[in-house]
Every structure is written in structure tokens, then in C-alpha cells.
N, C-alpha and C positions, 0 to 999 in steps of 0.2 A: 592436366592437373585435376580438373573435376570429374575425369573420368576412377579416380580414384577414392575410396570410402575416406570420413576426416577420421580425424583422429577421435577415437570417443572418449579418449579419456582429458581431450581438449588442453593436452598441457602448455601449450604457448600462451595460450589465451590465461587459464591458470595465473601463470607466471605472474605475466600484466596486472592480476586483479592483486596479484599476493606484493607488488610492489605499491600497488597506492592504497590499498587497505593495512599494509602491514602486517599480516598473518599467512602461514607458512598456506601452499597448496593444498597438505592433506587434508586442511578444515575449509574448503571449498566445494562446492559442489554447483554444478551447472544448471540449469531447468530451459525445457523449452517454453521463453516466459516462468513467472513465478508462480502462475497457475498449475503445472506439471508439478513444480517441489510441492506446493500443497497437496496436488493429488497422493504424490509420492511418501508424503507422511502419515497418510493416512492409512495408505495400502501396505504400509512397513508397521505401523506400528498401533493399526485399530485393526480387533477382530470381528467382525461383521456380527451383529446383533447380541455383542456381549458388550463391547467397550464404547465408552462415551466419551466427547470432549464439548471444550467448556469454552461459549463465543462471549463476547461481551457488545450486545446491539446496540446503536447503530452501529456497525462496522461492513467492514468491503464482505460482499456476498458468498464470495468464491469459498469461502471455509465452508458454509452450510450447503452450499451445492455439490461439493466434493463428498461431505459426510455422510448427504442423502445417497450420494452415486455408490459410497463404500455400503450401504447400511452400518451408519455407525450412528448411535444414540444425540442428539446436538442440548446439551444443558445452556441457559441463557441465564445470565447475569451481565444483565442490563446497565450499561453505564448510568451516572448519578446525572442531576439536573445540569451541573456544570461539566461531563463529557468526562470524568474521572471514574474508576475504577469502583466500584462496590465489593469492598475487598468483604466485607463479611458473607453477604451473597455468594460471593464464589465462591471463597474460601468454604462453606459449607455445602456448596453442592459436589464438592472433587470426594471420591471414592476410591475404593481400590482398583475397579474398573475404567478410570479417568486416566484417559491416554497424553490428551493433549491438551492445552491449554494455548488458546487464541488471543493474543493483545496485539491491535496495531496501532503503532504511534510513528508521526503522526498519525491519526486515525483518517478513515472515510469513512463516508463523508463531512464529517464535523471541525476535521481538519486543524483541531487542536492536539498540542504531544498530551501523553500524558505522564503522572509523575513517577522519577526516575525510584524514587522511595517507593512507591507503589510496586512498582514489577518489581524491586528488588525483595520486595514483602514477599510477593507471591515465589520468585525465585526459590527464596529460602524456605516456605513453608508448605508448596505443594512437590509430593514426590512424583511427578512425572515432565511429561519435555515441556515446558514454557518456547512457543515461538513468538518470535516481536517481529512483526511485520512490520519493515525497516523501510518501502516503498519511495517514500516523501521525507527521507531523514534529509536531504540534498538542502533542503527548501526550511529546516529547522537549527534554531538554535540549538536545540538539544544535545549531547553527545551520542552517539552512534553504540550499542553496547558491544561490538564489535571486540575490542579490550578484552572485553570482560569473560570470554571462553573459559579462560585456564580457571575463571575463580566461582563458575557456575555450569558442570557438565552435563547438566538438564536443558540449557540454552541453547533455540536454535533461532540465527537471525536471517530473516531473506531482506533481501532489498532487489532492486531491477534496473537493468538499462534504460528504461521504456522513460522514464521521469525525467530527472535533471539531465539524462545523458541525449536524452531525442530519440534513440534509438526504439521505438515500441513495435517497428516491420521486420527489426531481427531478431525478438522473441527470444530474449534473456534474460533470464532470473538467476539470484543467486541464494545460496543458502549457506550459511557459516556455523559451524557447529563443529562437535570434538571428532577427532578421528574414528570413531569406534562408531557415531552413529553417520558420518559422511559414510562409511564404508558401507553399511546397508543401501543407503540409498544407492550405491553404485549397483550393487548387486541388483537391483530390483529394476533400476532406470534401464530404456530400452539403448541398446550398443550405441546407435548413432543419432542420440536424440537433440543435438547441435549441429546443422550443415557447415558444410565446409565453406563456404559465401559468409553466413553467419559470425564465424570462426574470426576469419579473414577481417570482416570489416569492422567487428568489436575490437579487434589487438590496435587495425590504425585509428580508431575513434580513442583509444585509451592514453593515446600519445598524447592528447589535446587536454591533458588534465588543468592547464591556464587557462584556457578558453572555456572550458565548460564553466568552470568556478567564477568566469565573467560574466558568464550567460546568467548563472544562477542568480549572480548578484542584481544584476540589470532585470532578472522576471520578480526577484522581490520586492524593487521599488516597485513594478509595475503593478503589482498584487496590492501596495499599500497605498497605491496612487487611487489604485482601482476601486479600493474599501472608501477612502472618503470621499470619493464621486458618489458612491452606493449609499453614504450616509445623507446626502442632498436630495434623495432623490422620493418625494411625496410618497409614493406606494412601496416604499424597502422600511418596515418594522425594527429590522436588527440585520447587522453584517458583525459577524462571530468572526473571534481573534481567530489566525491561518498562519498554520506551522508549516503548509503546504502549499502546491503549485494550484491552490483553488480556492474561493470563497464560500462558505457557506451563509444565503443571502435568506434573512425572512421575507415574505412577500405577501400586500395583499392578492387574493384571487392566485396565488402559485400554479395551480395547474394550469387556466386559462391564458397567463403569462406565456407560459410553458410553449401553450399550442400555436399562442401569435408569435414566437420567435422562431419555432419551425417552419412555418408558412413563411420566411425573411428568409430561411437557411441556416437557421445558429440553433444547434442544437446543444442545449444544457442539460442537466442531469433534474429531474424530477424528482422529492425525496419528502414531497409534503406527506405522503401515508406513512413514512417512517419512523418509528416511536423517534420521540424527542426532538423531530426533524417537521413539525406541522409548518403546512404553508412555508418548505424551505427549497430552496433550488439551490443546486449544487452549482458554479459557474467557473470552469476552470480558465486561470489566466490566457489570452491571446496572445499575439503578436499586438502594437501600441493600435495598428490600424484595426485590428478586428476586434479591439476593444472599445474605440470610437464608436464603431458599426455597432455593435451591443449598446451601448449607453443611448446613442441615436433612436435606436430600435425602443427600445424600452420608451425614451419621449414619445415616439410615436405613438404607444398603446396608452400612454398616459393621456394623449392628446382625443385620441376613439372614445374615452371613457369620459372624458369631458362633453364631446359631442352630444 
């Protein structure tokens, strides 16, 4: 069987997504990881030192590294104090050269959604592709704008395996948009850029759509158990509301923190240089015991500083 190429147009798999998403095949598209459809948006639809697109910081890295790699111009419109959109900022940096526009909600690292009247603002008033980086939708109230293809044909949404579903070592990403821009991306993606393994063990993980949805449920107390441990504890400033499978924790001394949980084995996300993000560590939920292990650890450096 493996001695055979998969299928690249990965239609079983397909199927699967298009029955618990609700939306037909041809507004799917596959990614190796969500990182590949980024790249892939960029390479489809930014022309190297002419067109720009439009990030809103803090947010996940990977747009502005992709943009760097395409030579594509990167305009910054910086999210507001409370992690919300700067819709007049952006709104007046988009041109006629303005390929793409970046929103992810939830967002990273701040891990708050943001408002559904916001991207529909932008939706409707910038003309080019609006992507909602959909990563942490799993883990949010929010609705998914999935729906919403047939009534905004600028919209394109990714989301991943890698989060609610566990899956992050089989490196799949999704992107949902209108048939006419899935069909570029086909043309552009390379023939077999999903294995046949890959394939294979996303169809029988997709069967478990009960079980995930339990899991999901069960890591959300755990996130909100987590935050008012975080709110006890002498050297946490501020623990921000989490749409997401992660807290974003103020701290004092955050980088030193940083270095004494390394030295334990618990590596967290560093993000105190990040505008908006001072003295903030990013701490994504564990398993119950390696969140004990966490909170222990942190006593511990509580206890050194005493000394």
C-alpha cells in the first residue's frame, strides 16, 4: 500500500472534513500544517516587492516570516489595549497593492477572540482576501465563520489538526474559502504534499468527533481552573481572559521565570518583548499532572526569591 503515491487531491479525507464542517469539498483545501496554506497565500496571491499585506501585532509569527520569505511588503496595525482590532489603522493602511489581510482569532498569543462585528467591518470594506486564522476556534465560544463563505467571497479561513484535535506530528492544516480561490491554491501546492500515513490516520481520528468535543471540554475547565490558581499566586500581575488552549500570564521578572522553568523541563512561550505582551509568558494548558508540576515549579522560584 505505501508503496504507492496518496492521493493528492486527498478526497477521502476531504469528505470527512466536509461532513463535520458542513461545507462541500471544493471549498477545502489541504496544507502540510497551516503553515504551508500561509505560505501558499502568499505565493498565489502577493507579487514580490510590489504587494503588501496587513498583520495586526501581537499575533502568531508565521504571516510575517512567510511575507519576509515571499518579499512581500508587511503593514502593521497593531491591536488596541484590550487585544481588539484598530479598525481605523488598518482600515487606512489597505491600498490598491493590499493582497491580504491577517486576523487571528482566537488570537496568539493573547488568546482572546476578537469581535465578530469587527472582521465583518473589515470583510465588507476592504477589497481584497481577509484570512481568519481559525487555529483555537475549538477552545472558543465564538462561532467559527465557516458559514459564512457563500456571503463573503474574499474570506478565507484556516484552522488545524494540531489544537483540539492532538494531531500536531501529522501536519494538517485547513483552509476554507470559495471554489475559485481553493482552485489556485491547488494549482500552486506541490502534487503530494499530504502522505499517505497522514491521510490515513486523520480519516480514523475524525471518527472521534464525541471524544474530541469531551476532551475539549474537560481542557477548558482545566484552563479555567488553571487561571484562578494563576490569580493566587504572589508574582502573576494579571492572567487575561483565553478563548484558547493557553493562558496568557503577566509576570513579575518573566524572562527569569522563563529560564528557571527550563532548567525543571517546562518550556513555556516567552513574549515579554512583544508589544502589548510586557513581562507576559505565554503557558499552554497540560495534561492535570503537568499542570501541578507548573504551579509546584513556580512555588519553587517563589521560594529562591525569598531566600
Amino acid at each position: 500500500w505505501y508503496n504507492r503515491y496518496p492521493d493528492p487531491h486527498q478526497q477521502k479525507l476531504k469528505q470527512s472534513i466536509s461532513f463535520i464542517k458542513n461545507i462541500a469539498t471544493e471549498n477545502i483545501f489541504l496544507g502540510n500544517g497551516s503553515d504551508e496554506c500561509i505560505d501558499l497565500l502568499f505565493r498565489s496571491f502577493c507579487e514580490p516587492k510590489k504587494d503588501n499585506v496587513i498583520i495586526c501585532p501581537p499575533t502568531y509569527g508565521m504571516y510575517e516570516v512567510s511575507a519576509n520569505i515571499n518579499d512581500v511588503e508587511i503593514r502593521k496595525a497593531p491591536l488596541l489595549e484590550n487585544f481588539q482590532l484598530d479598525l481605523i489603522h488598518l482600515e487606512n493602511l489597505v491600498d490598491e497593492n493590499t493582497k491580504l489581510i491577517w486576523i487571528c482569532s482566537p488570537n496568539n498569543p493573547t488568546g482572546n477572540s476578537i469581535k465578530r462585528e469587527d472582521i465583518e467591518t473589515v470583510l465588507n470594506n476592504c477589497n481584497c482576501l481577509v484570512v481568519i486564522d481559525e487555529a483555537y476556534i475549538n477552545f472558543s465560544k465564538q462561532k467559527s465563520f465557516v458559514q459564512e463563505l457563500i456571503d463573503y467571497p474574499n474570506l478565507v479561513i484556516l484552522q488545524t489538526l494540531s489544537k483540539a484535535w492532538g494531531l500536531a506530528a501529522l501536519r494538517l492544516g485547513m483552509a476554507f474559502a470559495s471554489t475559485e480561490i481553493i482552485a489556485v491554491l491547488n494549482k500552486v501546492k506541490p502534487p503530494y504534499n499530504i502522505n499517505q500515513a497522514s491521510q490515513e490516520l486523520a480519516v480514523k481520528a475524525l471518527e472521534e468527533v464525541g471524544q474530541v468535543n469531551d476532551m475539549i471540554a474537560m481542557l477548558v475547565d482545566m484552563r479555567n481552573a488553571l487561571a484562578e490558581v494563576f490569580t493566587q499566586v504572589p508574582i502573576v500581575e494579571k492572567v487575561y481572559p483565553s478563548d484558547a488552549n493557553f493562558l496568557l500570564v503577566k509576570v513579575k521578572d518573566a524572562r527569569k521565570l522563563y529560564e528557571f522553568l527550563l532548567t525543571k523541563g517546562i518550556v513555556v512561550r516567552d513574549r515579554s518583548n512583544v508589544k502589548l505582551c510586557d513581562d507576559c509568558l505565554r503557558i499552554t494548558i497540560g495534561t492535570e499532572k503537568e499542570n501541578t508540576v507548573l504551579v509546584d515549579a513556580i512555588s519553587s522560584w517563589m521560594l529562591q526569591l525569598q531566600a
